[in-house]
Structure formats: C-alpha cells, structure tokens
C-alpha positions in Angstrom: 79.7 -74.1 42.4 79.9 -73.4 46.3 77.6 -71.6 47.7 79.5 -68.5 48.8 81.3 -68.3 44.8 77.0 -68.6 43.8 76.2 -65.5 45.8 79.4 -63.5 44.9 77.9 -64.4 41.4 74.4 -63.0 41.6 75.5 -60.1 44.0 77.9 -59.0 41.0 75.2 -59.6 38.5 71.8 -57.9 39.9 73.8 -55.1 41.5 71.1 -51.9 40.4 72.5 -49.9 38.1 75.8 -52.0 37.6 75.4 -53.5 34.5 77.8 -56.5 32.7 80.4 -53.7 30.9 81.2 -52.5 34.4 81.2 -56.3 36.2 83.4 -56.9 33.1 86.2 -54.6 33.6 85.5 -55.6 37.8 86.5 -59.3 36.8 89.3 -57.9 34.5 90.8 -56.4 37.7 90.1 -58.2 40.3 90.0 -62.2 38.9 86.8 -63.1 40.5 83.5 -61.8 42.2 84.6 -63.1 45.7 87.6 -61.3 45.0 85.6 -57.9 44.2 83.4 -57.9 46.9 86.8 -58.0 49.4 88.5 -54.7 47.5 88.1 -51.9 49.0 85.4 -49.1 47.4 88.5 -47.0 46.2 90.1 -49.7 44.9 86.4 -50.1 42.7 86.6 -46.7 41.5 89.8 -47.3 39.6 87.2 -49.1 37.4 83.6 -47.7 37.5 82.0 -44.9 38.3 81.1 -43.2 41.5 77.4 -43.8 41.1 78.3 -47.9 40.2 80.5 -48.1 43.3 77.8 -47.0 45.6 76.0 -49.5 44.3 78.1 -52.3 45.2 78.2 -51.4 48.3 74.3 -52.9 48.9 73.6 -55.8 48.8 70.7 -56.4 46.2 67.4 -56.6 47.5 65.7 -60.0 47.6 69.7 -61.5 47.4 69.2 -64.0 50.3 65.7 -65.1 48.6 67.3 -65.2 44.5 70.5 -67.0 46.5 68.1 -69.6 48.3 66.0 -70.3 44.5 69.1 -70.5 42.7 70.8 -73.2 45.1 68.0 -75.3 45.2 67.3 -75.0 41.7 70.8 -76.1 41.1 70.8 -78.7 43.7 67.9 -80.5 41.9 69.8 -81.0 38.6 69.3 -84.3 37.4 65.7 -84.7 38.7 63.4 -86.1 36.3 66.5 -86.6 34.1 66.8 -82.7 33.4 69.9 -81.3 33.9 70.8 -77.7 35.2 73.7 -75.3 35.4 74.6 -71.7 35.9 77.7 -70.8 33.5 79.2 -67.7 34.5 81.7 -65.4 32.5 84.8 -68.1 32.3 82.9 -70.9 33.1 83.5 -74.6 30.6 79.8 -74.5 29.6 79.9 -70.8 28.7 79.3 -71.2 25.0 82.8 -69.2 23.1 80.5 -67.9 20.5 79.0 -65.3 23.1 82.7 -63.7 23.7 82.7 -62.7 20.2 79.5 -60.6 20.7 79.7 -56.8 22.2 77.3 -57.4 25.3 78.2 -61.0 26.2 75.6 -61.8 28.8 77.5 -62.0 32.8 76.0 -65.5 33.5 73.7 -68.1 31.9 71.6 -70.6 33.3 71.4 -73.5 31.1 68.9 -76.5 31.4 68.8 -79.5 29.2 70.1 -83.2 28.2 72.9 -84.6 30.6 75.2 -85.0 27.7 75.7 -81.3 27.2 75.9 -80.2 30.5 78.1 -82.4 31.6 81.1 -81.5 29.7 84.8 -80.0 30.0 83.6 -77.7 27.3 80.3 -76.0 25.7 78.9 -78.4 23.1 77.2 -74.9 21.5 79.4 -74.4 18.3 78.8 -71.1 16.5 80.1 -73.0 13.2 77.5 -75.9 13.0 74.5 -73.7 15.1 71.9 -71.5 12.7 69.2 -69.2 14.4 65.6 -69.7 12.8 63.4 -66.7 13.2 60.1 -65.0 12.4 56.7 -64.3 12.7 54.9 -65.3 15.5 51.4 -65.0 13.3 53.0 -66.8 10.3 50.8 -68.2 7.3 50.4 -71.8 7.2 53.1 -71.9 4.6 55.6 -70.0 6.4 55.5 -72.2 9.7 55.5 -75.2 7.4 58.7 -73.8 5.4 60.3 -73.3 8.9 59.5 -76.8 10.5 61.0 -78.8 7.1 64.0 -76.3 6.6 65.1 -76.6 10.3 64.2 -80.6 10.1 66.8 -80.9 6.6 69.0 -78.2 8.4 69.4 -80.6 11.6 69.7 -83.7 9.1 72.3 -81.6 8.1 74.1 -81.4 11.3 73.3 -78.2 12.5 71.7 -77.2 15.8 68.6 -74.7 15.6 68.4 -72.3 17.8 65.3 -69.9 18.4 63.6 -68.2 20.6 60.6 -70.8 22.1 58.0 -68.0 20.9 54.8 -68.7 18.8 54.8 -69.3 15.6 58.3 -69.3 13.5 60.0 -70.3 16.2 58.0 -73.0 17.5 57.9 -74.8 14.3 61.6 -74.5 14.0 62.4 -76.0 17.4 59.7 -78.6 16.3 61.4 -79.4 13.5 65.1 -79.9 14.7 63.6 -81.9 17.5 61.1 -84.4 14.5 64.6 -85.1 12.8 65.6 -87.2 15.6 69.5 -87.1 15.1 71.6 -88.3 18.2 75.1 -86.5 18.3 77.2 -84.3 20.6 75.5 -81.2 19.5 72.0 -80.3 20.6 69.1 -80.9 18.8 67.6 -77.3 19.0 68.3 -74.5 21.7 65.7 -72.5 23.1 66.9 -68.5 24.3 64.2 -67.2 26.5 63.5 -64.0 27.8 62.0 -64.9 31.5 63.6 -67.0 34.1 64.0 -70.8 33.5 61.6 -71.9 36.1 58.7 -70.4 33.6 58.0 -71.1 30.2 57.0 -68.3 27.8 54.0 -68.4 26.4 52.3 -71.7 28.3 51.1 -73.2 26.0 55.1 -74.3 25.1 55.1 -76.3 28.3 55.2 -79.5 26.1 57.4 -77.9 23.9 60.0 -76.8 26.6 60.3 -80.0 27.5 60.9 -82.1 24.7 63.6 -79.3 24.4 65.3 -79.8 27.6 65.6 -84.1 26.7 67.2 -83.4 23.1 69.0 -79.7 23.2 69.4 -76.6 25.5 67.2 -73.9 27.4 68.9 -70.5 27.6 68.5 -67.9 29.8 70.5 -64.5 31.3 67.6 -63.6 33.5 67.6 -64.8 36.6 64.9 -67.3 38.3 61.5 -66.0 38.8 61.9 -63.6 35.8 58.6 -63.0 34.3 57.8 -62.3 30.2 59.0 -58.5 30.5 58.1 -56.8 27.3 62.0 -54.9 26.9 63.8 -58.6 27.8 62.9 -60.1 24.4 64.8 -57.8 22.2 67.3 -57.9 24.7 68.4 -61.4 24.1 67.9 -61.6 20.6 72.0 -60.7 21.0 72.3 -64.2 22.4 70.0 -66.4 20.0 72.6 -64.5 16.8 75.5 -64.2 18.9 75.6 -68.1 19.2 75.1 -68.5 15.5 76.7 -68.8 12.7 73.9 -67.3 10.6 70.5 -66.5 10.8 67.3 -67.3 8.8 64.5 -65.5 8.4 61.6 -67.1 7.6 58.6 -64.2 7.4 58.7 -61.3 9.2 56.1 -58.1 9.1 58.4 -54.7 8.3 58.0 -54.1 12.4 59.3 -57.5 13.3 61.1 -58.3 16.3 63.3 -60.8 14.1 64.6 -57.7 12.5 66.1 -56.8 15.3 67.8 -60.0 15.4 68.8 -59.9 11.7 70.4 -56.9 11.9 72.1 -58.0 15.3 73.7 -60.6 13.2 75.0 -58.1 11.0 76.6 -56.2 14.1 78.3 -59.1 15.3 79.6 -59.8 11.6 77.0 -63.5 11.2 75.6 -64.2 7.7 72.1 -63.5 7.6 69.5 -65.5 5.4 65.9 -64.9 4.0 63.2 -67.1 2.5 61.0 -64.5 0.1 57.6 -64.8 -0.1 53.8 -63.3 -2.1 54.3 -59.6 -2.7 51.0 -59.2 -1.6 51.9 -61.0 2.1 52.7 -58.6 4.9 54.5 -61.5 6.4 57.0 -61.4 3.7 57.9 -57.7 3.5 60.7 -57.5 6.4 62.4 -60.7 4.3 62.3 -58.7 1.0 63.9 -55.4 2.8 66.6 -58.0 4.5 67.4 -58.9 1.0 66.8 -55.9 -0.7 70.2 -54.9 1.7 71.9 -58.0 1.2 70.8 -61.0 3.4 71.2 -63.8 0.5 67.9 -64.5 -0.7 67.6 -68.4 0.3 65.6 -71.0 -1.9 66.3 -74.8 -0.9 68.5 -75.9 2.5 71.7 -75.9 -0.1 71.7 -72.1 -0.3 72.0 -72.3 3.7 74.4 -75.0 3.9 77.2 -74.0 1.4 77.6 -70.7 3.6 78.7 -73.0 6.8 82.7 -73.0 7.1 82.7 -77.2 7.3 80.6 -77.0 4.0 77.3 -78.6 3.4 77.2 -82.1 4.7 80.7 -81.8 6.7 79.2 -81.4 9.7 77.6 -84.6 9.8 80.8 -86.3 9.1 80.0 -86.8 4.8 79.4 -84.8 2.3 75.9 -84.6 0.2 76.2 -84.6 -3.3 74.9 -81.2 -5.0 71.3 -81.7 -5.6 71.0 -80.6 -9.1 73.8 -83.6 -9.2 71.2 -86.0 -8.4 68.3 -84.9 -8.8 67.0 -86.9 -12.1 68.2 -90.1 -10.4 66.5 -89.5 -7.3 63.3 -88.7 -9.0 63.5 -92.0 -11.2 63.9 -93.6 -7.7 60.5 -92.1 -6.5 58.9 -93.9 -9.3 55.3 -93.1 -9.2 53.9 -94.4 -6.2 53.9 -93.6 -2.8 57.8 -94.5 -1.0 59.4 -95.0 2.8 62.5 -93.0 3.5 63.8 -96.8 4.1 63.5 -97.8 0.4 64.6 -94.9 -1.4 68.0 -95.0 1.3 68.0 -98.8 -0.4 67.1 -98.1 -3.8 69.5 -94.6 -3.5 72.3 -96.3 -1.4 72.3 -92.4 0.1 72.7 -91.6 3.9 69.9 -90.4 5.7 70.9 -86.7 5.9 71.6 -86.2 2.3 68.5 -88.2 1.5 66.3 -85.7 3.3 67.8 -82.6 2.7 67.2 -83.6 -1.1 63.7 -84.9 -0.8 62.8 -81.8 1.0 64.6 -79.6 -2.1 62.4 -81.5 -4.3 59.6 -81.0 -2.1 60.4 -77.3 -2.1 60.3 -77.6 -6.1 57.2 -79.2 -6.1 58.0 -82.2 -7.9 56.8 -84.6 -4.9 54.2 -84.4 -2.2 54.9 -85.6 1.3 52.1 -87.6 2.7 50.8 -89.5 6.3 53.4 -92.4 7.5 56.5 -90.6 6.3 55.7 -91.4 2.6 57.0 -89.1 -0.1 55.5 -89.5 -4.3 56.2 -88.2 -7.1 54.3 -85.1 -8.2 53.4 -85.8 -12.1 52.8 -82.3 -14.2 50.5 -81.9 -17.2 
C-alpha cells in the first residue's frame, strides 16, 4: 500500500467521533479514502452528520506519528520470518466472513505465517474456523478439555480461533498449535484487543509467537493500543464473526464469553457448550447457554457434524462415526501402553480420524493418555 493510500486509511479510521457506519456509507459514496478526503464538506454531508463532517475536517491528532509506526511496521514484514499486513475494507486478505457481521471492523492488521498473508485471497474461512472460549480462571479440567477438543478439532481441519487471553483461550490456541497440521488454513488465530506491537497479558509473549509461525494475529486497534478494559468486548464481534460456531468451554454467569456467545447468535453462528459439576461456578454460564439452546456438546463429533463440509470433509476424508468403531479400536489398544504410529498401523486409520477418536474415548474414559504420546486402555472393575 503507498504511503499517501496508508494515511487516507488511518485518517478515515481514527477520525474522533467518526466511527466505521459513517466511513462505511463515506466509501459507499465516494470509492476510496483518498477520494473522500478530496470532496468537498458539503458533498460529506450528503452522508453523515454535521457534527461527523466537522470532524473530518481535522486531521487526527498524533496522525503524522500513527502514519510514521504504521509504515515502518509494515515495511519490516518478513523480518524474523513474521509477516505483516494492514487489510482495509475491500482489501484480498480482508477475511469475507467479517462482511457478514453488523459492525465489520474498517481495517485490520494482520501478522503471521508468509503463506497466509501472501495470498490473492483471505485463507480465514468462516466454514472450516470455530471460536474456542471461556474462562480465564478455568479448573484444571476445563483448560484440559479445551487444549484436547481444539487439538481433535484442528486434526479435524478446523482453525481455532480465540482470543490470546488466560486461561480457555490459551489452552485452545495451545492446542491447535500441539496438533501440528500443515495446510492452507491457519493453525489457530489470535483476536486481540490492544495494538499488534503488544501482547496481552505478557506472559503470552511465547505464546504470540508460536502463533504468528503457524496461524494469524488479529487486530482492529491501531499500533501502540494498550489492554483498554471496553476494547475486549468490543472485538469479541470479530473472534464469532469469523466463525462458523462457537464453543464454550466454562464460563462464570458474568462471563465475558457470554458476550461472545450471544454475539454468535446475533450474527446467526451456531453456538456450542461443554456442561460441567452443578456445583462449579465455572460451569453455570454453559448450563444457561444450553438451557436457551446452544447444543449441549459431549465428544468433538457433536461439533463436527454441525460444520457444512461435515465432520472429516474438511481435511479432505471422511472419519467414520465413532460409535462405528469404537469396539475395534479399543481391541487395537490392547492392554498396554501404544504410539499413535502403531495403532495408525494396526487401525490402517488416517491421522485425524485416529485422534479425534482416541480423544472421544479419552473423553469416555475408557483410555488414559500418558508421557511420550502413549495412549492405554482403561480396564473397569
């Protein structure tokens, strides 16, 4: 992007008082934000108020300084093999999804592997992406059940997409990122609520990164945005809006994954929940999701049959149904401890099905997952 089209951007976009419905019906009118800024002001007020005409009439403050940050951030795309872009309204890399949505964020500034932002299109499906959310003081239990659903899930095909905060989300992005699958879709995406140049909360530094070499960051806020308290509802919108569903994994009645749950609904996504101990707070906002119809979700196969390409199509094959084989692949556990290689040789299953069936069993409690990616047999009295 030129220099002059960059500033046009961010002059349109941090305008005080603006906001993106009005620089929506501006770009409507007028094509472009170079185009905008060379109407007159009564040409503007065919579109927006009085009050939002002034305002583009001044040029933000700090512009020159946010114009100078952006460039070079841009500029040093590649570096340490981390890519960056900005994806305006329009843009190839502005994911569709987010069109669908009634606040579609202006611009988005996007930073991860080469491979997805270096194409003529977004690689951020809303049919093969699922938002993981919850808690960020889960139990151990919960933040367990959110790594191995979101490791199956990405097995699966699917990209996970959260919101880099403590606990549910971490372990989801954690997950996606432990099932090591290479394809054109990322790994995990992370939607944060500060600028990109700062990671939210710190101690996700490691976390971040890993991020950017296997999936996407996400941002609407621009650089040097700091963890504002009102920004993280805010783009709860973005982390639904480029789903096709989201799961809830625990969540306390007060919950800011609520919010996002019931954002889904708004923008007509399925939502999922994972039930838990009546006597956990952590579980309460998943029993009222359910309680007003988010489909109470069990194993990864309750998840997967609700995607449009069906559970297993987006990988390219199709997993058998796992009450199908379920008494063979037990008998192929036998009784002591296996590798994920041998049971693929002694199963003749592919990888994804493989896991998203040991981890049903797990879920069942008829094996145990142990050190050295081993799975055995759980024996009952």
């Amino acid at each position: 992007m030129p220099r002059d089209e960059l500033s046009a951007w961010l002059r349109l976009g941090h305008s005080h008082g603006l906001g993106n419905a009005a620089a929506r019906r501006l770009l409507a009118a007028f094509g472009s934000p170079q185009a905008i800024f060379s109407q007159s002001q009564a040409a503007w007020l065919q579109c927006v108020t009085p009050a939002k005409a002034t305002a583009l009439l001044q040029v933000p403050e700090r512009h020159t300084a946010l114009l100078d940050s952006t460039w070079n951030w841009l500029s040093a795309s590649g570096e340490s093999g981390v890519w960056r872009a900005l994806a305006p309204l329009g843009h190839p890399l502005y994911p569709s999804a987010l069109l669908e949505i009634e606040d579609p964020p202006l611009m988005l500034y996007l930073m991860g592997a080469e491979r997805f932002l270096h194409a003529r299109v977004s690689r951020m499906q809303r049919e093969t992406s699922l938002a993981i959310v919850g808690s960020r003081n889960p139990t151990p239990q919960g933040r367990e059940t959110a790594q191995q659903f979101a490791h199956a899930l990405r097995q699966g095909g699917l990209s996970i997409v959260s919101g880099l905060a403590l606990g549910i989300d971490a372990a989801a992005h954690e997950g996606a990122l432990e099932a090591g699958v290479e394809s054109d879709s990322p790994a995990t995406v992370a939607v944060v609520g500060t600028g990109l140049d700062r990671v939210y909360p710190s101690r996700h530094l490691e976390l971040a990164r890993r991020i950017a070499a296997q999936g996407l960051l996400i941002s609407e806020y621009p650089l040097g945005t700091p963890p504002v308290a009102a920004n993280f509802p805010r783009r709860n919108r973005i982390i639904s809006g480029l789903s096709h569903g989201v799961l809830v994994v625990e969540a306390a009645p007060a919950s800011g994954s609520l919010i996002t749950a019931r954002m889904a609904v708004e923008q007509g996504r399925e939502v999922f929940a994972i039930p838990g101990s009546i006597h956990a707070v952590q579980s309460r906002g998943c029993h009222a999701l359910i309680k007003e119809g988010a489909k109470l979700v069990e194993t990864v196969a309750d998840v997967l049959e609700e995607f449009p390409l069906g559970k297993g199509a987006a990988s390219g094959s199709t997993a058998p149904a796992p009450e199908l084989a379920e008494g063979a692949l037990i008998e192929a556990l036998g009784f002591d401890p296996v590798g994920l290689d041998a049971l693929q040789a002694r199963t003749g299953m592919d990888t994804a099905s493989l896991q998203v069936q040991l981890l049903e069993l797990e879920l069942a409690g008829e094996l145990a997952r142990l050190p050295g990616g081993l799975f055995q047999r759980l024996v009952r009295a």
